[in-house]
ROKOLBA-929521 format. One record per residue: residue in three letters; x, y, z of N, C-alpha, C in turn. Coordinates in steps of 0.05 Angstrom, whole numbers, padded with zeros to 5 digits, always signed. Example, Ala and Ser with C-alpha at 12.3 -4.5 7.8 and 13.67 -1.06 7.14 Angstrom:
ALA+00264-00114+00156+00246-00090+00156+00264-00066+00156/SER+00257-00045+00142+00273-00021+00143+00258+00001+00157/
END
This chain:
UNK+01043-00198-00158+01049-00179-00180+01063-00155-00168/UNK+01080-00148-00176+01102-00122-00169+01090-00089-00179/UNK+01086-00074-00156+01077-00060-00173+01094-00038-00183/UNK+01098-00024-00200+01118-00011-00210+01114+00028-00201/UNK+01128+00039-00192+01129+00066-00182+01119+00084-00208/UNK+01094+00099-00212+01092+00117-00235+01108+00140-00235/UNK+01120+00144-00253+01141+00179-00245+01122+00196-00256/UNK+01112+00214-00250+01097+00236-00262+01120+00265-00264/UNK+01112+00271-00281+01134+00288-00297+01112+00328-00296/UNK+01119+00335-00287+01098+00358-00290+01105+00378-00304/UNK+01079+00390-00318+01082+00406-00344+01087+00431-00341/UNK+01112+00442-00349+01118+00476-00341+01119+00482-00372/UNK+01103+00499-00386+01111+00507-00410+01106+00535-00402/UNK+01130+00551-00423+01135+00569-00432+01136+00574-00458/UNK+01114+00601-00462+01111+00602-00488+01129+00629-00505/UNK+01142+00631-00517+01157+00652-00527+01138+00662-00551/UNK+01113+00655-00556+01101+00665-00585+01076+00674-00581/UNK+01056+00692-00579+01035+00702-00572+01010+00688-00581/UNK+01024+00677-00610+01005+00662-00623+01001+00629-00610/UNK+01024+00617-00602+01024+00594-00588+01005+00605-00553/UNK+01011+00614-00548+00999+00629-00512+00971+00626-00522/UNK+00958+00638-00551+00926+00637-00554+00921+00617-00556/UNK+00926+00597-00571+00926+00576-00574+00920+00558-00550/UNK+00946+00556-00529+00948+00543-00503+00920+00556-00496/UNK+00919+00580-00480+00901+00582-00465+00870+00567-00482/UNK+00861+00574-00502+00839+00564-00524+00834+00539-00521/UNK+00851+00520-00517+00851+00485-00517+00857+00487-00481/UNK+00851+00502-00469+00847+00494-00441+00879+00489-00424/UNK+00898+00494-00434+00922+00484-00421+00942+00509-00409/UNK+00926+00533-00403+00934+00550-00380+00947+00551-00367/UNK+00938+00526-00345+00942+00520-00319+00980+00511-00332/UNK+00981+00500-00341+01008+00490-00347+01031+00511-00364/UNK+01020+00532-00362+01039+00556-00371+01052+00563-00346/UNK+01080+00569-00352+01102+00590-00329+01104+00611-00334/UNK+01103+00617-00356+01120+00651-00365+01109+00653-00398/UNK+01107+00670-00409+01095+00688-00431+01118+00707-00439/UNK+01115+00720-00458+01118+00742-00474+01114+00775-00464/UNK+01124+00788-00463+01121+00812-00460+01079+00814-00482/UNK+01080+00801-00500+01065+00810-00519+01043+00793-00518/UNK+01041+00771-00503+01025+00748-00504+00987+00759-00490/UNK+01002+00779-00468+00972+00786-00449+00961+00805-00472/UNK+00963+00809-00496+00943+00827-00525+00930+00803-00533/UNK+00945+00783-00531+00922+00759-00549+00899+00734-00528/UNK+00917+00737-00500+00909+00716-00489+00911+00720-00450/UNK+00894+00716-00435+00888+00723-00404+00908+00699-00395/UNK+00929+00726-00395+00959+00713-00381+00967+00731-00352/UNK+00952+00752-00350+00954+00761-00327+00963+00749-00305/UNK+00989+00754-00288+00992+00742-00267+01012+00724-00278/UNK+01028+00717-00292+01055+00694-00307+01074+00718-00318/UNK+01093+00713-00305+01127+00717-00313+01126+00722-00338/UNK+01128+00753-00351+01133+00760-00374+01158+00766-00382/UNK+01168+00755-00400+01197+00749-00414+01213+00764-00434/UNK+01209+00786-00444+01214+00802-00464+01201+00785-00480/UNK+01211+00789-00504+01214+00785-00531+01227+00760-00546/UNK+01226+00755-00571+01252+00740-00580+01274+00760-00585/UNK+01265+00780-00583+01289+00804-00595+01308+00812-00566/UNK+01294+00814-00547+01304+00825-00513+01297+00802-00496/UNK+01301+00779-00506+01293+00749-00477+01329+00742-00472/UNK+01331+00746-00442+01345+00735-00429+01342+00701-00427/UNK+01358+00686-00442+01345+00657-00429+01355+00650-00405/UNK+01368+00661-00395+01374+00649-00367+01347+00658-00345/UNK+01332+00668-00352+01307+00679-00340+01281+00662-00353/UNK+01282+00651-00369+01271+00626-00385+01286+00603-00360/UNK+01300+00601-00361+01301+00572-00345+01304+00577-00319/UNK+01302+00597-00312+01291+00589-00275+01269+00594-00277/UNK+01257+00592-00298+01214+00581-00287+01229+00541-00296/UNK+01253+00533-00301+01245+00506-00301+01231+00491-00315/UNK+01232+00511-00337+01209+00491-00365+01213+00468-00378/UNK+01193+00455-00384+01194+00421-00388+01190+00423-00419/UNK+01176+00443-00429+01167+00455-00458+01174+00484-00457/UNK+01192+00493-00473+01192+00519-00489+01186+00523-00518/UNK+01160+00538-00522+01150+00541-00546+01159+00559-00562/UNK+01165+00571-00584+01173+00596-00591+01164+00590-00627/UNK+01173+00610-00643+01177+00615-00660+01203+00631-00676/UNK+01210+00635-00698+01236+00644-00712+01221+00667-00715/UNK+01242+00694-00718+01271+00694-00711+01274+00702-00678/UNK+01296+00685-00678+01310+00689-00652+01336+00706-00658/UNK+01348+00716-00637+01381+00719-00643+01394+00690-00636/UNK+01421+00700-00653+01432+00671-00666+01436+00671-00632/UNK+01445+00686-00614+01448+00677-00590+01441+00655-00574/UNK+01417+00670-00576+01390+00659-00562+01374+00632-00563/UNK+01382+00627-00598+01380+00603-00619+01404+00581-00599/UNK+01427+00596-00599+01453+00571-00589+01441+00560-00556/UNK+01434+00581-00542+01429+00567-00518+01412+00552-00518/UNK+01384+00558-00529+01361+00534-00520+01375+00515-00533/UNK+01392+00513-00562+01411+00484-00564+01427+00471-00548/UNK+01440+00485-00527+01460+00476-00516+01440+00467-00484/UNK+01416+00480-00484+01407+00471-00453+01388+00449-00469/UNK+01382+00439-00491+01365+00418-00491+01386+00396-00497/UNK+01400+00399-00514+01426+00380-00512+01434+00367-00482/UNK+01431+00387-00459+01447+00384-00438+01417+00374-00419/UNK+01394+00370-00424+01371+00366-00412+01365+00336-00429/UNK+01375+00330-00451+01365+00298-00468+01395+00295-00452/UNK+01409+00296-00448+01434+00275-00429+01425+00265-00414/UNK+01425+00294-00396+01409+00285-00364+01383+00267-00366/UNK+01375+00265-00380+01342+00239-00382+01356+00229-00387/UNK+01367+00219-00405+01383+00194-00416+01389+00179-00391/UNK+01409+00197-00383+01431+00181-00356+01414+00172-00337/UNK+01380+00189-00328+01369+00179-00303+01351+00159-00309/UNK+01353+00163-00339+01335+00125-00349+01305+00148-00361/UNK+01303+00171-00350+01278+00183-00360+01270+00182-00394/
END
C-alpha cells in the first residue's frame, strides 16, 4: 500500500473585528491568531500580536506580511480596502488551484 504525503496547511488568522478576536480567543483558538485590531486587546488577551489599525486606518499590505490563511473582518471597510482583500483572494484561489491545493 502507497502511502500518500499529508500536506498540513497551518492556521495564521487575522482578525480585523474585536468581536470576532473575543470570540477566537473564548473557543480556545488564540494560538492561531497573527495580528488583531488596534481595538481588539479592550475585548480579548491579545497582548503581544501585530496590531493593525482599524477598518478605517488598515494598511493591507501590513495584513499580508503576517501571511494569513484566514482574514476575518467585518463591514464597513473602505471601498479600497474592500478591492484588495478581493484581488489578493482571487490571486490566492489561483495559486491553490494551479498547485492542486
Amino acid at each position: 500500500m502507497k502511502k500518500t504525503k499529508k500536506r498540513v496547511r497551518i492556521l495564521r488568522i487575522v482578525s480585523l473585528a474585536p468581536s470576532a478576536t473575543s470570540i477566537l480567543c473564548a473557543v480556545g483558538a488564540k494560538k492561531w491568531l497573527a495580528g488583531v485590531t488596534k481595538w481588539c486587546p479592550l475585548v480579548a488577551p491579545v497582548n503581544g500580536l501585530p496590531k493593525l489599525g482599524d477598518c478605517w486606518s488598515l494598511d493591507p499590505a501590513e495584513v499580508l506580511k503576517l501571511k494569513p490563511t484566514l482574514v476575518i473582518g467585518s463591514v464597513p471597510y473602505k471601498q479600497e480596502t474592500s478591492e484588495c482583500w478581493r484581488d489578493w483572494w482571487t490571486a490566492e484561489s489561483k495559486a491553490s488551484e494551479s498547485s492542486g491545493g
